[in-house]
C-alpha positions as CSV (number, residue, x, y, z in Angstrom):
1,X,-8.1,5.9,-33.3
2,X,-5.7,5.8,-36.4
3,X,-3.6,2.5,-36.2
4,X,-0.6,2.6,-38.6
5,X,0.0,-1.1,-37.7
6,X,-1.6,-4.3,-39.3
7,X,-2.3,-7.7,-37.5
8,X,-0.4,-10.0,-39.0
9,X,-1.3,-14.0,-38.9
10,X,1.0,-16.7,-37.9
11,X,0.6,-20.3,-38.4
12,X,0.7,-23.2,-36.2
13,X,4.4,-23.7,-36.5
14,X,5.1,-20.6,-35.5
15,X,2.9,-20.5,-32.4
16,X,4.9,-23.8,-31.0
17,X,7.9,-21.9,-31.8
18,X,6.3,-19.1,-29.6
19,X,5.7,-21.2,-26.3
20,X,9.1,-23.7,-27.0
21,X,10.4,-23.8,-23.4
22,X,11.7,-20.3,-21.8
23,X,14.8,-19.7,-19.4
24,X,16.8,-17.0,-20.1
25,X,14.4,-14.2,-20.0
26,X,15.3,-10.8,-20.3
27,X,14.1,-7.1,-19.6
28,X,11.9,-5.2,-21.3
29,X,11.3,-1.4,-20.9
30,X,8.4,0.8,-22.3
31,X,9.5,4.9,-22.7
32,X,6.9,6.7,-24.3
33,X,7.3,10.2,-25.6
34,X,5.3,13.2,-23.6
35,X,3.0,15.9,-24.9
36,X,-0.5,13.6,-25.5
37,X,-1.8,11.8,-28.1
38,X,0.0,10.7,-31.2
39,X,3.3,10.0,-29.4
40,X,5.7,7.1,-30.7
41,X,6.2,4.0,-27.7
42,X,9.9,2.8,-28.0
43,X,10.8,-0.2,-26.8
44,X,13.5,-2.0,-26.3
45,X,15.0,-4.8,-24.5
46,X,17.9,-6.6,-23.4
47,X,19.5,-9.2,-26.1
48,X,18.2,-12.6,-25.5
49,X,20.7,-15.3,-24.8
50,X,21.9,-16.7,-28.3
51,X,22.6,-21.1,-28.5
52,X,25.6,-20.5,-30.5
53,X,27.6,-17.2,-32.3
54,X,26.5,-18.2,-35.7
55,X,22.7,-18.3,-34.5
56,X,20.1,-15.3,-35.0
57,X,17.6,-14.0,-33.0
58,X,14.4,-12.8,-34.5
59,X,12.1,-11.1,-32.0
60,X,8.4,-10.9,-32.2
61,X,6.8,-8.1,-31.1
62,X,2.9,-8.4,-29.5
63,X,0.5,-5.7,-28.0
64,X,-2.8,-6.4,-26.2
65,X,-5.4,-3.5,-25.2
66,X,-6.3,-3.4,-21.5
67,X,-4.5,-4.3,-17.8
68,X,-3.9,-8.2,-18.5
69,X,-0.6,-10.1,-18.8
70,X,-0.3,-10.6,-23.1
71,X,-0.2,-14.6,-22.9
72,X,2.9,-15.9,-24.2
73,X,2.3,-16.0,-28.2
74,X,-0.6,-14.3,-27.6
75,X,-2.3,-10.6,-28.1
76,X,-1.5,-8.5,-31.5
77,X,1.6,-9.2,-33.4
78,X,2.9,-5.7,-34.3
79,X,6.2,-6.6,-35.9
80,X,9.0,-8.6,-35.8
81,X,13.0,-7.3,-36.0
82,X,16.0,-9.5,-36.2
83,X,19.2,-9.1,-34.1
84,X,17.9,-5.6,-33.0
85,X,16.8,-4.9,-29.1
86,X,14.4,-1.7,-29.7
87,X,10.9,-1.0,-31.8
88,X,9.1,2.1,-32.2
89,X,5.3,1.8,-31.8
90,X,4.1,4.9,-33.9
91,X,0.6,5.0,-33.2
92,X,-2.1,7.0,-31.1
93,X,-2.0,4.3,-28.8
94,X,-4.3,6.1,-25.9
95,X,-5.3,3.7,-23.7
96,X,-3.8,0.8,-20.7
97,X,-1.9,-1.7,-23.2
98,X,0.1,-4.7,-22.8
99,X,3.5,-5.0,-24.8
100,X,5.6,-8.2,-24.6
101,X,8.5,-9.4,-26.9
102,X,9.5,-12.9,-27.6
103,X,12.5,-14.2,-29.1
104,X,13.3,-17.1,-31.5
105,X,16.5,-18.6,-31.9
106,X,17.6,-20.1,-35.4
107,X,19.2,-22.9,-34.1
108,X,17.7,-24.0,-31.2
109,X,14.3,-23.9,-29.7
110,X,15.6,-24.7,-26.4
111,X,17.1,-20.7,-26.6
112,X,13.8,-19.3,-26.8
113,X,13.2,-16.5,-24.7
114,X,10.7,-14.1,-23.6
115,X,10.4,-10.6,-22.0
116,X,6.8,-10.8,-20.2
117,X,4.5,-8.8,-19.6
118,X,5.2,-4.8,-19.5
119,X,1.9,-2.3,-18.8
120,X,1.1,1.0,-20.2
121,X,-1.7,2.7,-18.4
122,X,-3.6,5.8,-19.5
123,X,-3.7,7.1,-16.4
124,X,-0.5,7.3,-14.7
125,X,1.4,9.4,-12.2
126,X,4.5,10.4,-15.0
127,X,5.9,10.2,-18.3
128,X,9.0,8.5,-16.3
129,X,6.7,6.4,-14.7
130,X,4.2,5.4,-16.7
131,X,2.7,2.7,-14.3
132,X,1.2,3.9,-11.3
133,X,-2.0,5.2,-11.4
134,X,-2.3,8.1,-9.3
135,X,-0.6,9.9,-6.8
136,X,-2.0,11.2,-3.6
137,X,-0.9,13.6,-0.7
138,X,-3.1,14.8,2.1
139,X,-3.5,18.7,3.5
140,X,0.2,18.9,4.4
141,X,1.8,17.7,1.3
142,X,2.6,14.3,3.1
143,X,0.8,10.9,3.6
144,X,-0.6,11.5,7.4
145,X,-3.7,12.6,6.7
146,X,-3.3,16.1,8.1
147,X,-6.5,18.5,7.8
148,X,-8.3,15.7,6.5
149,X,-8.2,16.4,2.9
150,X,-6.6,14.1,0.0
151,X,-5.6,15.7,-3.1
152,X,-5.0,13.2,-6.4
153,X,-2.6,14.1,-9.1
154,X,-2.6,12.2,-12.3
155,X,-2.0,12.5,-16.1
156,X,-3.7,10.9,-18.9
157,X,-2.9,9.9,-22.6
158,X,-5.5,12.0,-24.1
159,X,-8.8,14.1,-22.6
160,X,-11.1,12.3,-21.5
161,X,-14.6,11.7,-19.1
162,X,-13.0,10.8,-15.6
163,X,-15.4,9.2,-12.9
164,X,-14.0,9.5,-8.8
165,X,-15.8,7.2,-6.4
166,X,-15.1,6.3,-2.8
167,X,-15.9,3.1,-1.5
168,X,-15.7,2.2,2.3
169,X,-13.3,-0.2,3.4
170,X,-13.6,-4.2,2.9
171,X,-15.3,-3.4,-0.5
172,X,-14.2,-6.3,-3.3
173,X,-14.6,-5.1,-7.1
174,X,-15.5,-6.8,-10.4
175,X,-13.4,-6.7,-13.5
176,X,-14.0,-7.2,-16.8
177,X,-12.6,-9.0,-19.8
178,X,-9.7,-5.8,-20.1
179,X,-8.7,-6.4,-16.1
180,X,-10.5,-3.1,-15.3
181,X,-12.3,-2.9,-12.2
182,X,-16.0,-1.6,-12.9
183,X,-17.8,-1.4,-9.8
184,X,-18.1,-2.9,-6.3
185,X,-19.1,-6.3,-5.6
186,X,-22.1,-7.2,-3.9
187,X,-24.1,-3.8,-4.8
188,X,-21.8,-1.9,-2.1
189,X,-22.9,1.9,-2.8
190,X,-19.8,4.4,-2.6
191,X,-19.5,6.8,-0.1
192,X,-18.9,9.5,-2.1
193,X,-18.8,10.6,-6.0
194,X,-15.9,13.0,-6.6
195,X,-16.3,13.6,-9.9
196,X,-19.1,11.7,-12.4
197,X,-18.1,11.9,-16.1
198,X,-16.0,15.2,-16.1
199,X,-14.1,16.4,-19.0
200,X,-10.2,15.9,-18.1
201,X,-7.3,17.4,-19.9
202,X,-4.4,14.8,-21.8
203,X,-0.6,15.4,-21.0
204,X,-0.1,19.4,-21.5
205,X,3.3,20.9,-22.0
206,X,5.0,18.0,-23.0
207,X,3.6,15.5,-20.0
208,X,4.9,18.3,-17.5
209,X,1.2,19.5,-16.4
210,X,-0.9,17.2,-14.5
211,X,-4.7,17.3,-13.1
212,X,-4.0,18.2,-9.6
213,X,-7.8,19.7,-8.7
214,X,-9.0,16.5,-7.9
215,X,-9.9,16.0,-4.0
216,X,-11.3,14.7,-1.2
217,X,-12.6,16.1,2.0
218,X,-12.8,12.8,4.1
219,X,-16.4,13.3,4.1
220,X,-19.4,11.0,2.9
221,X,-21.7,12.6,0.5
222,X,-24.4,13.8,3.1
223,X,-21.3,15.5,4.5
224,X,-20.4,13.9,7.3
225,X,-16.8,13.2,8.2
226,X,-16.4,9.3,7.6
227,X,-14.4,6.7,9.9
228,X,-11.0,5.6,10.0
229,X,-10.2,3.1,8.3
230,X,-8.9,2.2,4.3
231,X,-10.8,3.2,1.9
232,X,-11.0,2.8,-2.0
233,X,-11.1,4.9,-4.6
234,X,-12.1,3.9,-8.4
235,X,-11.0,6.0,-10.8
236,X,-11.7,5.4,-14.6
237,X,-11.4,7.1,-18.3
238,X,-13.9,7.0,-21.1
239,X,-12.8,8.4,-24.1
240,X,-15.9,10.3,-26.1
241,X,-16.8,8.8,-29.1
242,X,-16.0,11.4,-31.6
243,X,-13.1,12.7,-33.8
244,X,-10.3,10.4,-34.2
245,X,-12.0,8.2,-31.7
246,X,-15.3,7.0,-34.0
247,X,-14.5,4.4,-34.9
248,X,-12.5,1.4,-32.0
249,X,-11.1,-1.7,-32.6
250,X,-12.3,-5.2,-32.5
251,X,-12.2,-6.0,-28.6
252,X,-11.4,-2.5,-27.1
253,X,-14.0,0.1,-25.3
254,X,-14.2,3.6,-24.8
255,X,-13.2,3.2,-21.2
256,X,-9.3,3.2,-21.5
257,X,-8.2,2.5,-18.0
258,X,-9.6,2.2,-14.5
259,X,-8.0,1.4,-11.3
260,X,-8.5,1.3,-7.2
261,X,-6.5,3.4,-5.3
262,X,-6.1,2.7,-1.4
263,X,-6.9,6.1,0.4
264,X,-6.1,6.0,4.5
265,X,-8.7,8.3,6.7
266,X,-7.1,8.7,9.7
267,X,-8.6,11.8,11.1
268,X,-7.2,13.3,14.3
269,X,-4.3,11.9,15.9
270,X,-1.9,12.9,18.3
271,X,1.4,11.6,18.1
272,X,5.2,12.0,19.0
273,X,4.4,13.5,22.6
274,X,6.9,13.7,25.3
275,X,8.1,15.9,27.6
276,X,11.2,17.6,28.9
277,X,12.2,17.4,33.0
278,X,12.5,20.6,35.4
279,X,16.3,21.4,36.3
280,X,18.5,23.4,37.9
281,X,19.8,24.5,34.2
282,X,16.4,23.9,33.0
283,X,13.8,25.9,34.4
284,X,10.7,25.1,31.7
285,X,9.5,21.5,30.1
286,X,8.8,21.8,27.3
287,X,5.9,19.5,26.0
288,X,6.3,18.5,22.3
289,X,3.9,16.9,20.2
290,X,2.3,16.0,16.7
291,X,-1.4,16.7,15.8
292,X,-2.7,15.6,12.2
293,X,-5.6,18.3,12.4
294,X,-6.8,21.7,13.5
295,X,-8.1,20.9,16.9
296,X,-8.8,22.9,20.6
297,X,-6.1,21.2,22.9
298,X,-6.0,20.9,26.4
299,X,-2.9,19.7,28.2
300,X,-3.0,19.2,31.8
301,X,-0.8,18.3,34.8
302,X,-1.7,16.2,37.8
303,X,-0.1,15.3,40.8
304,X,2.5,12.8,40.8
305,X,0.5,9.4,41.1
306,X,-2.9,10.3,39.2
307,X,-4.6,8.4,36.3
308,X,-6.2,10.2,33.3
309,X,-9.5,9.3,31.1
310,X,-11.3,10.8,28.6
311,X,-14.9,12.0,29.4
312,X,-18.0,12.0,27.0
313,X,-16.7,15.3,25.8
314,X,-13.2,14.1,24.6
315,X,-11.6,16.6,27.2
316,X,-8.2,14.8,29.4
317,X,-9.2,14.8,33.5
318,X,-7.6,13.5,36.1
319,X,-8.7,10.3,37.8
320,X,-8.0,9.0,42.0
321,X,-6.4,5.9,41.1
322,X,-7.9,4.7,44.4
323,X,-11.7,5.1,43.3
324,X,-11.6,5.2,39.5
325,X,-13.3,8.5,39.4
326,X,-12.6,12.1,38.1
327,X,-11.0,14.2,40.9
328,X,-10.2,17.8,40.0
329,X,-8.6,18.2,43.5
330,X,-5.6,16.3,41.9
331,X,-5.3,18.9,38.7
332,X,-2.2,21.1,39.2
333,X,-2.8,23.2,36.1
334,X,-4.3,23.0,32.9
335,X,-4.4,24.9,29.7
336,X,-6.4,25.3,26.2
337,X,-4.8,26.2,22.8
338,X,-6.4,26.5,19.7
339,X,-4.1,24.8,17.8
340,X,-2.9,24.2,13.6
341,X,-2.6,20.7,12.8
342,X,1.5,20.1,13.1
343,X,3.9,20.1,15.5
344,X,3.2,22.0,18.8
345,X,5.2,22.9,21.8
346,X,3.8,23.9,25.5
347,X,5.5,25.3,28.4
348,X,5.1,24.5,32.3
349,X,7.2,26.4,34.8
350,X,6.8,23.6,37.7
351,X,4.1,26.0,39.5
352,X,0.1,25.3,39.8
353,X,-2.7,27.3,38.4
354,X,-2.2,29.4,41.9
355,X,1.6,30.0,41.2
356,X,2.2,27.5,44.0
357,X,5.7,25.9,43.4
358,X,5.1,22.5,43.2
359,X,7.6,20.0,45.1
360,X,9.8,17.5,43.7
361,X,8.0,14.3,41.8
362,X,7.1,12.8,38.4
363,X,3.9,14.6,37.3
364,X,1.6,12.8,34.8
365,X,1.0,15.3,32.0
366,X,-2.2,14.2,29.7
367,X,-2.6,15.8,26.2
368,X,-6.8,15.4,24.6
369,X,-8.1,16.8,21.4
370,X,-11.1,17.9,19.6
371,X,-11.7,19.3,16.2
372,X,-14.6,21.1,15.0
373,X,-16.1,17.6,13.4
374,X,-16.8,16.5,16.9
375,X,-13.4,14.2,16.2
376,X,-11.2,12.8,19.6
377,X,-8.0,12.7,19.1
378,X,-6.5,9.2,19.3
379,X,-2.7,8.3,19.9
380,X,-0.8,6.9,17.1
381,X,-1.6,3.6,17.7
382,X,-5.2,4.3,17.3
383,X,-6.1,3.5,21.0
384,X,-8.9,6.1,22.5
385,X,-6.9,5.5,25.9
386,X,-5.7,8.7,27.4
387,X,-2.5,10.1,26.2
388,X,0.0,11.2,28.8
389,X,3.6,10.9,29.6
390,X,5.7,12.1,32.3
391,X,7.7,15.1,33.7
392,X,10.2,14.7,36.4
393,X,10.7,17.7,38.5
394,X,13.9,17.4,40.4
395,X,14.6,20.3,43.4
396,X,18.0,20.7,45.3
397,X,18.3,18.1,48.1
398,X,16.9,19.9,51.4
399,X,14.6,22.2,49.9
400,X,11.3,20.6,48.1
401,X,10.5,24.3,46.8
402,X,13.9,25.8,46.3
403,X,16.0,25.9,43.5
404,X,17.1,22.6,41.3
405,X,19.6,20.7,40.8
406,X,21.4,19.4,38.1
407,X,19.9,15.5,37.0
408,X,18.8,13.6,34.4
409,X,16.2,15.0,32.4
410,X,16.3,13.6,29.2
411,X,14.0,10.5,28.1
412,X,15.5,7.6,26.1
413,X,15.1,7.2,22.9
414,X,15.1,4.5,20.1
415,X,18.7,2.9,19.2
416,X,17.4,0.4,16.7
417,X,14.1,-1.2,15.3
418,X,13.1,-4.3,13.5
419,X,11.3,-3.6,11.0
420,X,13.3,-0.7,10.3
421,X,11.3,3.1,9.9
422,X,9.9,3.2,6.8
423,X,11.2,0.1,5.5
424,X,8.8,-2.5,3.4
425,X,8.7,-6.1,3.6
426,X,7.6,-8.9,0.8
427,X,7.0,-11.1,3.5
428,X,4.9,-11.5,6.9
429,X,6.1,-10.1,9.9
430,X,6.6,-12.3,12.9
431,X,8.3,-9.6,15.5
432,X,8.9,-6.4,16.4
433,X,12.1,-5.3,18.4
434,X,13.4,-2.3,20.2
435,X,16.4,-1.3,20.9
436,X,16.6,1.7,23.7
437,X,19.2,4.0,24.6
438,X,19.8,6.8,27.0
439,X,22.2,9.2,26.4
440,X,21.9,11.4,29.6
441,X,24.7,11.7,32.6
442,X,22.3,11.6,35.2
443,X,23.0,7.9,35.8
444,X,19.7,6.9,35.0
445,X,19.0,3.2,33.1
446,X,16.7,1.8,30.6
447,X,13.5,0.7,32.6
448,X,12.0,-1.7,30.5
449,X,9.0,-2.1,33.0
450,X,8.0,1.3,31.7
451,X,8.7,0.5,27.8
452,X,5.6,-0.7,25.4
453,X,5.3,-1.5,21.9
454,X,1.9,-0.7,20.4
455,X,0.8,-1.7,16.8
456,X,-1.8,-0.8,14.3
457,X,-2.2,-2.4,11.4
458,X,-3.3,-0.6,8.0
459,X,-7.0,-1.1,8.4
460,X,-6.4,0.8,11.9
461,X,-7.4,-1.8,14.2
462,X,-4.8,-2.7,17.2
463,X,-2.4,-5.6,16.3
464,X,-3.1,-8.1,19.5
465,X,0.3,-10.1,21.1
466,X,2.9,-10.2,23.7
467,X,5.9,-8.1,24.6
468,X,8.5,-9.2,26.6
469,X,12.5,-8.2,27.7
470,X,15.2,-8.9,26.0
471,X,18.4,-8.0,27.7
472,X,18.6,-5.0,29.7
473,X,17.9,-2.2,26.7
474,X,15.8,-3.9,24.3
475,X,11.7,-5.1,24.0
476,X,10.4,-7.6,21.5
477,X,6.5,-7.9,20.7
478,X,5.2,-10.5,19.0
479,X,1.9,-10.7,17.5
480,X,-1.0,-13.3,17.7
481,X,-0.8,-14.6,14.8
482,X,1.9,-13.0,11.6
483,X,1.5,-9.6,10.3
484,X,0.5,-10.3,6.4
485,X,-2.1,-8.0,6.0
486,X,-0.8,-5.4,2.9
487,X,-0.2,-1.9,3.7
488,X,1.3,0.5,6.3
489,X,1.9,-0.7,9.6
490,X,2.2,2.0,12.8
491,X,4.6,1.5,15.6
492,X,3.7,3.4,19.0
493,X,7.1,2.9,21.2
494,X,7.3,4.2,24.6
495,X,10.6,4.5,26.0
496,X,11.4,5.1,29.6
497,X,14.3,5.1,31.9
498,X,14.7,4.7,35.7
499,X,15.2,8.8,36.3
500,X,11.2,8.4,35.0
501,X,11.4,10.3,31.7
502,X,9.6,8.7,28.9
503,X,8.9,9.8,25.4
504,X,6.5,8.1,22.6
505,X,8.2,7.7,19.4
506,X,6.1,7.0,16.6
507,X,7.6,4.5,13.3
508,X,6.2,2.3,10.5
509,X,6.8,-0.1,8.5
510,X,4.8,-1.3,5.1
511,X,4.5,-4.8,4.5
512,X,3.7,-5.6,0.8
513,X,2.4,-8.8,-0.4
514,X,1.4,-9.3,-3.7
515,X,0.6,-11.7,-6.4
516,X,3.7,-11.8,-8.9
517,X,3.2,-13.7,-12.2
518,X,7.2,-15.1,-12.1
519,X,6.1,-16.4,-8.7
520,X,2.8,-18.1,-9.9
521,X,4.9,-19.3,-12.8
522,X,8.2,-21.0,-11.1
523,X,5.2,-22.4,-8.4
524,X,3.3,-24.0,-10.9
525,X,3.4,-27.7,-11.8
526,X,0.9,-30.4,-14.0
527,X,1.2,-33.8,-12.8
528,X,1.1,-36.2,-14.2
529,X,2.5,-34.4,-17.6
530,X,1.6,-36.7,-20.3
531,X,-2.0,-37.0,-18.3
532,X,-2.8,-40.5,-19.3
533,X,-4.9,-41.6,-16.3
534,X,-8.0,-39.7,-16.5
535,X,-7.0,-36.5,-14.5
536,X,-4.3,-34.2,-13.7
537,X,-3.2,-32.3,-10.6
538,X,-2.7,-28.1,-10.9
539,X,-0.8,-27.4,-8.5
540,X,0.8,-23.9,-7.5
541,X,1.4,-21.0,-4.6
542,X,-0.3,-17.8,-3.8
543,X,1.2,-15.3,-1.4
544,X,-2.6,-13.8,-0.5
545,X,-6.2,-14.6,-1.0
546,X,-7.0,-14.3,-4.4
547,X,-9.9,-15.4,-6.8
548,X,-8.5,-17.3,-9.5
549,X,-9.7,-18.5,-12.9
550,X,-8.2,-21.9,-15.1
551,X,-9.1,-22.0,-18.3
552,X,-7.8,-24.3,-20.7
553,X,-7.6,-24.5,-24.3
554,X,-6.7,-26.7,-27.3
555,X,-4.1,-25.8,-30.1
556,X,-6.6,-24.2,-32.0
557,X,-7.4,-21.6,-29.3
558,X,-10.6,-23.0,-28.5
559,X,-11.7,-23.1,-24.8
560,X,-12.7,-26.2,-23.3
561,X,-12.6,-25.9,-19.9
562,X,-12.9,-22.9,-17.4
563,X,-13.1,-22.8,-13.5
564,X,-13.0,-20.5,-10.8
565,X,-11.7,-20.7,-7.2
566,X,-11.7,-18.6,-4.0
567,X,-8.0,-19.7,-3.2
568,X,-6.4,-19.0,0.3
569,X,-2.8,-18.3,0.4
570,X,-0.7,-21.3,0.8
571,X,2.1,-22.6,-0.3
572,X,1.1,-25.9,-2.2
573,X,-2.6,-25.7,-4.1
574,X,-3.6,-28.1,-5.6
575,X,-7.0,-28.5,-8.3
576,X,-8.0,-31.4,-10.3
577,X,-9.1,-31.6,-14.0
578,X,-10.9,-34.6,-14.8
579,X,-9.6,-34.1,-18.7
580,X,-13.5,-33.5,-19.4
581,X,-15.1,-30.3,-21.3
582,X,-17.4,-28.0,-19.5
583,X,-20.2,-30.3,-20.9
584,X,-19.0,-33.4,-19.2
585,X,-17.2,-34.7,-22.3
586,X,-13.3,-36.1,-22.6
587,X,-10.9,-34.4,-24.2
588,X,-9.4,-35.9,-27.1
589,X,-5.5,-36.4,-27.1
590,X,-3.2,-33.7,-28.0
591,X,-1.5,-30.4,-26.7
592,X,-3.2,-28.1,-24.4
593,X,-2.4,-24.7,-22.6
594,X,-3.4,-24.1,-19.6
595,X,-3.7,-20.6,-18.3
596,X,-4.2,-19.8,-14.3
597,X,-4.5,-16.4,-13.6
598,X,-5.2,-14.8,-9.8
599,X,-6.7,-11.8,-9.0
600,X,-6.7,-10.0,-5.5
601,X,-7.1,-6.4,-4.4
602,X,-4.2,-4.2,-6.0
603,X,-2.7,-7.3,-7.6
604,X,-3.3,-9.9,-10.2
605,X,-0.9,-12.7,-11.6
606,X,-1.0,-14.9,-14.7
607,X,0.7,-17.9,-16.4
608,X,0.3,-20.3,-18.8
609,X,1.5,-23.7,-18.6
610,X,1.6,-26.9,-21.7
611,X,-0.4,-30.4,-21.2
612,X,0.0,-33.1,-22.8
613,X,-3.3,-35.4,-23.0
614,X,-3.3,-39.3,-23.7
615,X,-6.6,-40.7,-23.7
């Protein structure tokens, strides 16, 4: 790796100057030219606050190999410009790298500023977006899981040997000294190896060709179709030590970047079913619904009062409510489709496997589903209960097989919904609301009786909790305990009026909770500050459970004190430091930093904080 940049030193005076007190901060942006290695990194950054019009800013510019917050003052110093807001790096700089600009006012200290931390990675979804790692769609070109096949698109800096594993869900991961995660804690084997040290192409055609070939079949590697659930997938790239590449330097590796992606297996679903009513005007229902794989469907109709199950061979039957058992007596007709995974329409005329023209009623209609992996089709919520809605066949009054009359046919459907469709919240989630609305001139009402609210969170397991009325058209469910749990939350609403049409409407909602370095810095306090007493309090917030390390060092950059604590979210946590070494030994009296960083799955945080000892 040719670097056309030189470290420079900086003396004591000037490292105070770098952690003087910081309020003002401003932005700083990373655009890196396309078309692999070699490229020039501009950066540049909003102007810092000045103390006064006759004051000038000089910026210092630092860079740090790897995926961990540069600590204020810290990492390489790779220039310095005055009164300008932009450098250009021009250097092969192929690899995940830390950039972050502080600025020094000429006047007052007090004006200090600095941009934080801003992360190349080597691996990344786009030149316009150079921090995500990879990006992943499944057989469909969407995020459902259809066909049950992910595909993982990605650039890189330069070629290089990329290594694909999948790890089942729950697995933790250890990092190293770069922040780069390099295997599973607690000897957990992966389920799979996609790839094992193969040759990858850098950016092609100016950054507008990606590696795209890169999949996986949902399978474990003695081929076997794995369980729902999240899943994790560690991707990393090791340069090969040759060419421009012989020689590193001090403190980087030939792995450049690794990272773990969240990959969802949710294998056969079926979703969105409802069911249109029998008519005068409407001589057909039409049954509409959603499947997420290629599967043999069966969709049958029972008479009005029946219950459905699911047998041992994931087929729908009908079921005496009376004695709990199957009773094929009650079937009015059934049919089996070979069917693409996607959205799927069936057709019943209101007659029975005979041609019989069945009377007026509300006929359960049940909908199962088997692929050729030997997978049952669950409903969106993930529940393996049957899954069955409703059509309401209406005939002109008098006549129980004549013609039809004119009614309401048409099931409610969703007004509103809190958490919105698609939306994503920073916070827990406390309640879910629903909002109906019929539409129809049949005269027919909400009937909330007949509404449900059914929840799954993103490891796929049923969110447990209470629903009850709200008004006359809306539902609330609240869970257990609050939703905090990262990732993409599914909503299974039923909605139902009093003519008995229902329809199953599936939403979600992401809730994303993460450790933020601003927030661990403004949540951070050392008390007492002089410590004078023997001890000090470190006290700060997390937003999840995260492992997190102290270390604490004396002017000269020497460590003498290091910890680390399994920390459960909470707003006030608190740690005390005896103002001893790791050997047992006080501290003598000076300055100190003190540096907390947290570190939990898909997230870390990091600040650095000043102590004053008296002893």
């Amino acid at each position: 790796m040719r670097f056309k940049y030189k470290s420079i030193l900086i003396g004591v005076s000037l490292t105070l100057l770098a952690f003087a007190k910081t309020s003002h901060a401003f932005v700083l942006t990373v655009t890196q030219t396309p078309g692999g290695p070699g490229k020039n990194y501009t950066l540049s950054w909003t102007a810092a606050a000045l103390s006064t019009t006759s004051a000038v800013t000089t910026y210092f510019i630092y860079e740090q190999f790897g995926d961990n917050d540069v600590v204020e003052g810290g990492g390489n110093l790779i220039g310095t410009v005055k009164t300008e807001t932009s450098f250009v790096v021009n250097d092969d700089l192929v690899g995940t790298r830390g950039f972050r600009v502080h600025s020094v006012d000429s006047l007052d200290a007090t004006f200090n500023d600095d941009s934080g931390t801003v992360i190349h990675r080597f691996i990344h979804t786009s030149q316009t977006n150079p921090s995500p790692t990879v990006g992943i769609t499944d057989g469909d070109g969407t995020q459902r899981g259809v066909n049950q096949t992910w595909t993982f698109t990605y650039f890189m800096d330069d070629s290089a040997y990329v290594t694909m594993q999948i790890f089942p869900p729950g697995t933790g991961f250890s990092y190293n000294a770069n922040g780069f995660p390099t295997g599973a804690l607690g000897g957990v084997l992966p389920v799979k190896t996609l790839i094992d040290r193969t040759p990858r192409s850098g950016e092609l055609a100016a950054g507008t060709i990606s590696n795209k070939d890169d999949t996986w079949d949902s399978r474990s590697s003695s081929g076997i179709i794995v369980g729902n659930g999240i899943y994790y997938m560690l991707i990393s790239a090791t340069l090969d030590p040759g060419g421009a590449y012989t020689t590193l330097p001090a403190g980087e590796t030939y792995l450049r970047s690794a990272e773990v992606i969240n990959v969802p297996v949710d294998i056969l679903r079926i979703i969105n079913l409802q069911a249109t009513g029998i008519t005068q005007t409407n001589a057909i229902s039409k049954i509409s619904y959603t499947l997420t794989g290629d599967s043999n469907v069966r969709v049958l109709i029972a008479q009005p009062g029946s219950a459905f199950l699911v047998d041992s061979a994931g087929l729908i039957q009908a079921v005496n409510r009376g004695t709990g058992l199957i009773d094929n007596t009650l079937v009015v007709s059934s049919f089996t489709f070979q069917r693409k995974a996607g959205d799927e329409v069936e057709s019943w005329d209101g007659t029975s496997s005979t041609g019989t023209v069945m009377a007026s009623g509300v006929y359960p209609v049940g909908v199962s589903a088997t692929d050729d992996y030997g997978n049952h089709a669950v409903d969106n919520s993930g529940n393996d209960f049957p899954i069955f809605t409703t059509i309401t066949l209406e005939r002109k009054a008098g006549s129980q097989t004549g013609t039809t009359t004119t009614s309401d046919t048409t099931p409610p459907t969703i007004a509103t919904l809190t958490p919105a469709d698609g939306s994503s919240s920073n916070s827990s989630v406390t309640s879910i609301t629903a909002q109906f609305t019929d539409a129809s001139t049949g005269g027919s009402a909400i009937n909330l009786s007949g509404c449900s609210i059914v929840v799954r969170d993103p490891n796929s397991a049923t969110v447990t909790g209470t629903s009850a009325n709200s008004g006359t058209d809306s539902l609330i469910f609240t869970p257990a305990l609050p939703m905090k749990t990262s990732g993409k939350y599914t909503v299974s609403v039923t909605a139902a009026d009093t003519a008995g049409n229902s329809a199953t409407y599936t939403r979600s909602f992401t809730i994303d909770i993460r450790l933020d370095s601003s927030a661990l810095d403004s949540t951070t306090s050392l008390f007492p500050n002089p410590a004078k007493n023997g001890s000090t309090t470190i006290r700060y917030a997390l937003s999840v459970d995260a492992s997190t390390n102290i270390d604490i060092f004396n002017i000269l950059g020497e460590r003498v004190f290091s910890a680390t604590y399994d920390d459960a979210n909470a707003p006030t946590i608190d740690h005390v430091w005896d103002l001893k070494n790791n050997s047992g030994k006080k501290v003598g009296s000076g300055l100190y930093l003190v540096r907390i960083k947290s570190t939990a799955p898909g997230s870390k945080a990091e600040t650095t904080k000043k102590l004053v000892v008296v002893q």
